[in-house]
C-alpha positions in Angstrom: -22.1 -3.1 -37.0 -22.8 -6.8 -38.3 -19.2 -7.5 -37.2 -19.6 -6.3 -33.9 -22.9 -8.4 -33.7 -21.2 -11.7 -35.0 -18.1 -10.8 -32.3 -20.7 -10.0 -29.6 -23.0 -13.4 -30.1 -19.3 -15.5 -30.3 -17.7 -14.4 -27.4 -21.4 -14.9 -25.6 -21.7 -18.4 -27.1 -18.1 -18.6 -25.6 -19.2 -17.6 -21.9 -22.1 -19.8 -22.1 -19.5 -22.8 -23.1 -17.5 -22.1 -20.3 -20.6 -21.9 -17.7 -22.1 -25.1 -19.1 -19.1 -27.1 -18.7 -17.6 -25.8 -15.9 -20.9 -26.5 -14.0 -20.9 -29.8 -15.1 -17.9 -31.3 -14.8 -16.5 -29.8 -11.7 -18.6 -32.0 -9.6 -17.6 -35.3 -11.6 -16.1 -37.5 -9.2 -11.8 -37.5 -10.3 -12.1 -41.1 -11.8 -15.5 -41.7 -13.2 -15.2 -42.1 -16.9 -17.6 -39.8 -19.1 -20.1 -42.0 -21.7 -17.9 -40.1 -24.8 -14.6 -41.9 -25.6 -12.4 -39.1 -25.8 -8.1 -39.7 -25.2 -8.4 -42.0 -21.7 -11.1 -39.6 -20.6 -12.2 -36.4 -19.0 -11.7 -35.4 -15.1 -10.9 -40.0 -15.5 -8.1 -42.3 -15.5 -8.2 -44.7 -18.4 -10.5 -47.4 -18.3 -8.1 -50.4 -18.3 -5.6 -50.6 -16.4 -2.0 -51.2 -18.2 -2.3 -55.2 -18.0 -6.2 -54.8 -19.2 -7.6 -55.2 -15.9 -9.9 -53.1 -14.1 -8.3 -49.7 -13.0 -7.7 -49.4 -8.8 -10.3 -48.0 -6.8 -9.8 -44.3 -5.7 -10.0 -45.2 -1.8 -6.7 -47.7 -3.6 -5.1 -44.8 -4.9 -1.4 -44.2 -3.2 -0.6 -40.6 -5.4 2.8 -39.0 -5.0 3.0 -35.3 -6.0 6.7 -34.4 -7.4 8.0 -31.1 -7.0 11.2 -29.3 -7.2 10.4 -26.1 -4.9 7.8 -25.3 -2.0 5.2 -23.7 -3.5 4.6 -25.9 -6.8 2.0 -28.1 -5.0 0.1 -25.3 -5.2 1.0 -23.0 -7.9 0.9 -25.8 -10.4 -1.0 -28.8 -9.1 -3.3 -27.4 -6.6 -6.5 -29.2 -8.7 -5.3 -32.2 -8.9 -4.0 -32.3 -5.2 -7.4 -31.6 -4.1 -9.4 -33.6 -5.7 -7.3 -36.5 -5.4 -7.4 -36.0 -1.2 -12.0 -35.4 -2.4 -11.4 -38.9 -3.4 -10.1 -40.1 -0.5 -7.1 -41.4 -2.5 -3.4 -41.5 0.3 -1.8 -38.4 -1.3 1.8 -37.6 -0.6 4.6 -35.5 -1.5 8.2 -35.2 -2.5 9.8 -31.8 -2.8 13.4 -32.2 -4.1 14.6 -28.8 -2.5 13.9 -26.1 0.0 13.8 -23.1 -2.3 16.8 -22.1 -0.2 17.8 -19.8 -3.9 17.7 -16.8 -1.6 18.7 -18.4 1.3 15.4 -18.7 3.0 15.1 -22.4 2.9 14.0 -22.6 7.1 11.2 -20.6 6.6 10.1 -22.0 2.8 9.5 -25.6 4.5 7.7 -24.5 7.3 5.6 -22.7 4.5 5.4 -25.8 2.5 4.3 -27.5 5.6 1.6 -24.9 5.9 0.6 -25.1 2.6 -0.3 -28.9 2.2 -2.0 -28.7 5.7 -4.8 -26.8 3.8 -4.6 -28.7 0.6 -5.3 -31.7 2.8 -2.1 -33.3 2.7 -0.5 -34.2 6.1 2.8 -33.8 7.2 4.2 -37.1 7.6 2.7 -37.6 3.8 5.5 -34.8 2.8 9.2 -35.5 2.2 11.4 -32.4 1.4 14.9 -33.1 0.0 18.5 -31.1 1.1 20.8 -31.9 -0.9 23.6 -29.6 -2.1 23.7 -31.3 -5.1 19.8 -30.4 -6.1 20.1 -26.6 -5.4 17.0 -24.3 -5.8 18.5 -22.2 -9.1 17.1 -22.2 -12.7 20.5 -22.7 -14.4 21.7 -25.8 -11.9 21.5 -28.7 -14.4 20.4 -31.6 -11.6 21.9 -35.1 -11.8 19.3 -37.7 -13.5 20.9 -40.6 -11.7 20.3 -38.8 -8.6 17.1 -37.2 -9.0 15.4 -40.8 -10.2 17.1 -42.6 -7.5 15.5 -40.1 -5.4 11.8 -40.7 -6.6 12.3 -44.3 -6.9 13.3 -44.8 -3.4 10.2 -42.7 -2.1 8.0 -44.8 -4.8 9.1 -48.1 -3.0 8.4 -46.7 0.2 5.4 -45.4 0.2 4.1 -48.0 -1.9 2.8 -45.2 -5.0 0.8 -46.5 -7.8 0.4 -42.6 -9.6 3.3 -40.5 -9.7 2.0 -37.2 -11.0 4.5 -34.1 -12.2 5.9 -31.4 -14.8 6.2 -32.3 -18.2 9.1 -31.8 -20.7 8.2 -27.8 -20.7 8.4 -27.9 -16.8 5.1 -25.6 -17.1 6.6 -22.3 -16.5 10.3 -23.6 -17.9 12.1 -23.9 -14.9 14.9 -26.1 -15.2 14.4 -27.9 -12.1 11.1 -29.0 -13.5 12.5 -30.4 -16.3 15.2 -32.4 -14.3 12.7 -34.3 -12.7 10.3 -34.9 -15.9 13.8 -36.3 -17.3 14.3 -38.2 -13.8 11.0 -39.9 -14.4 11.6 -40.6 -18.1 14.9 -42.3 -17.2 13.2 -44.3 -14.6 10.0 -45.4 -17.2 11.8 -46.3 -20.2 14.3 -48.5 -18.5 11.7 -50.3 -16.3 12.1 -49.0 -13.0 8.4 -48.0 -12.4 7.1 -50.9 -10.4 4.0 -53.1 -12.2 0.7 -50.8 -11.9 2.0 -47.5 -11.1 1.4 -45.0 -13.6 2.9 -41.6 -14.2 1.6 -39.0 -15.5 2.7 -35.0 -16.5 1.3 -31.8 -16.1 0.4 -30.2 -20.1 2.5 -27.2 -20.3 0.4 -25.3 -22.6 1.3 -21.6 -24.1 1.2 -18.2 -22.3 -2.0 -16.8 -24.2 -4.2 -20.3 -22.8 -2.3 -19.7 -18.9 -3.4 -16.4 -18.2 -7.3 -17.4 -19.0 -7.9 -18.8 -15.9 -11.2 -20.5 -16.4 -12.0 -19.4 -20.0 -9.4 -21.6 -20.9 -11.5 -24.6 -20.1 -13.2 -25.2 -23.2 -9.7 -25.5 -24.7 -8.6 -28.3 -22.1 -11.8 -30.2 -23.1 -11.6 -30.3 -26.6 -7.8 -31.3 -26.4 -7.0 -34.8 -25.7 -5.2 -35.7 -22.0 -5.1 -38.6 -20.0 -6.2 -36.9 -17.1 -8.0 -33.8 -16.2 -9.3 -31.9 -13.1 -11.5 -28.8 -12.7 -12.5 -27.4 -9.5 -15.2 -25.2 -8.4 -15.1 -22.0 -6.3 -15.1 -23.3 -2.3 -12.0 -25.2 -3.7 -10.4 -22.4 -5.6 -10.7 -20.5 -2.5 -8.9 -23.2 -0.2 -6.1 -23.5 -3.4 -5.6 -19.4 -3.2 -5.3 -19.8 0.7 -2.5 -22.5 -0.3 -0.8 -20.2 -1.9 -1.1 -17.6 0.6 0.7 -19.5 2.8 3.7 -19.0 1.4 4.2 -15.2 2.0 7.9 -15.2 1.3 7.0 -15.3 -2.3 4.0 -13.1 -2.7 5.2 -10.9 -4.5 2.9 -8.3 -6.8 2.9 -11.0 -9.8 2.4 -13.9 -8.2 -1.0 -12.5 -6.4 -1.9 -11.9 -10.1 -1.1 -15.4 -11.0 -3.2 -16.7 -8.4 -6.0 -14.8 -10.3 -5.4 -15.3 -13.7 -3.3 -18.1 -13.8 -5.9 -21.3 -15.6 -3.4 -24.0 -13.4 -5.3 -22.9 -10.5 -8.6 -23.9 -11.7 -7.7 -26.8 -14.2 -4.8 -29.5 -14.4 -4.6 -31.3 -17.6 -1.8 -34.6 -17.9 -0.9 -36.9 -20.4 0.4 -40.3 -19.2 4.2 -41.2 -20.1 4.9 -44.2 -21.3 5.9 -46.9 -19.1 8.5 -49.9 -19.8 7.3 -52.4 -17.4 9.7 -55.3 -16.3 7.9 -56.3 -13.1 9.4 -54.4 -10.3 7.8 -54.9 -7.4 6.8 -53.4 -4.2 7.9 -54.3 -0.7 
């Protein structure tokens, strides 16, 4: 009986957790540092900038999301996405494929298309690649030279100073995920990434902390990342109507991802490491 007590009291100290911080940080504004000094910060971008100077303000914020199929703006990022576009930061998109796998490319694009319209990005923000070399299939190893080529092209253009996407684990494995974590890697370490743009990549975390949904929060805050975000419910519900736009992949698991899965609460990055040689933007 004592045991049950002790379980009872930890797993409601454990709710109560959840409620108090939930409640308080998903209204912090995306950059505002907290007063603790934990990593870079919580729901924050680091306090200095990588020269020392002051970080950009958010309105000065030119984020590009990068994806390898429609439907990982929302499945993955859908946080971040929205409370990036909250802050009134120029959000935009690259998605390096179709998700033609099952030959249904023409429709996933127009779903895509759909899909950022209600995550508030528009559609002249949102570049989707075709290109037979970068086909939509897990075992397709994609070209590094290529893929970075790709990403640094739409970095110039649109003038991006926060690239934002998978990490090594490509959060559910995918090997098109990884391609482009590698992509970016390539591009950082040999000084490619123009001076003051920062990239970051999304935590892949284990399959136990994934399927939590929000009672994986605590978790996120006590482990260190350079950036976090945690949204409340009106934004859940506009990152679940997201996904319901795209219908040719709602299948039965995926409607249970959309309610289980912790990514579409909480996005948690660390920032890669940068080798900066000047580039700059035109």
């Amino acid at each position: 009986m004592l045991v049950l007590v002790c379980v009872a009291f930890c797993c409601l100290g454990y709710f109560i957790s959840v409620k108090f911080l939930y409640d308080r940080l998903k209204r912090r504004d995306v950059f505002r540092p907290l007063p603790r000094d934990r990593a870079q910060g919580f729901l924050s971008m680091s306090s200095e900038s990588p020269e020392g100077g002051n970080p950009p303000a958010v309105d000065a914020v030119r984020a590009l999301f990068v994806t390898a199929h429609p439907d990982d703006e929302c499945m993955f990022f859908a946080p971040s996405v929205l409370k990036l576009v909250e802050s009134k930061a120029s959000v935009h998109l690259l998605c390096l494929s179709s998700g033609n796998f099952y030959n249904q490319g023409a429709q996933r694009r127009q779903e895509l298309l759909d899909s950022c319209a209600v995550l508030g990005i528009p559609a002249n923000r949102v570049t989707i690649v075709e290109n037979k070399e970068l086909p939509d299939d897990p075992k397709a190893e994609w070209s590094t030279a290529l893929t970075s080529s790709l990403i640094f092209k739409q970095i110039r253009t649109c003038s991006i100073n926060l690239v934002l996407t998978f990490d090594e684990g490509g959060v559910s494995g995918h090997a098109n995920h990884i391609a482009i974590y590698k992509a970016l890697r390539h591009l950082a370490s040999v000084g490619r990434i123009p001076e003051g743009c920062r990239v970051l990549s999304l935590h892949t975390i284990s399959i136990l902390r994934k399927y939590l949904s929000i009672l994986e929060l605590p978790i996120s805050w006590l482990l260190p990342s350079s950036f976090c975000c945690v949204i409340g419910r009106e934004e859940y519900k506009r990152a679940k109507e997201a996904m319901l736009r795209h219908r040719s992949q709602l299948l039965w698991f995926r409607r249970l991802y959309i309610l289980f899965s912790r990514y579409m609460f909480i996005n948690t990055f660390r920032a890669v490491a940068v080798e900066t040689k000047h580039v700059k933007i035109y």
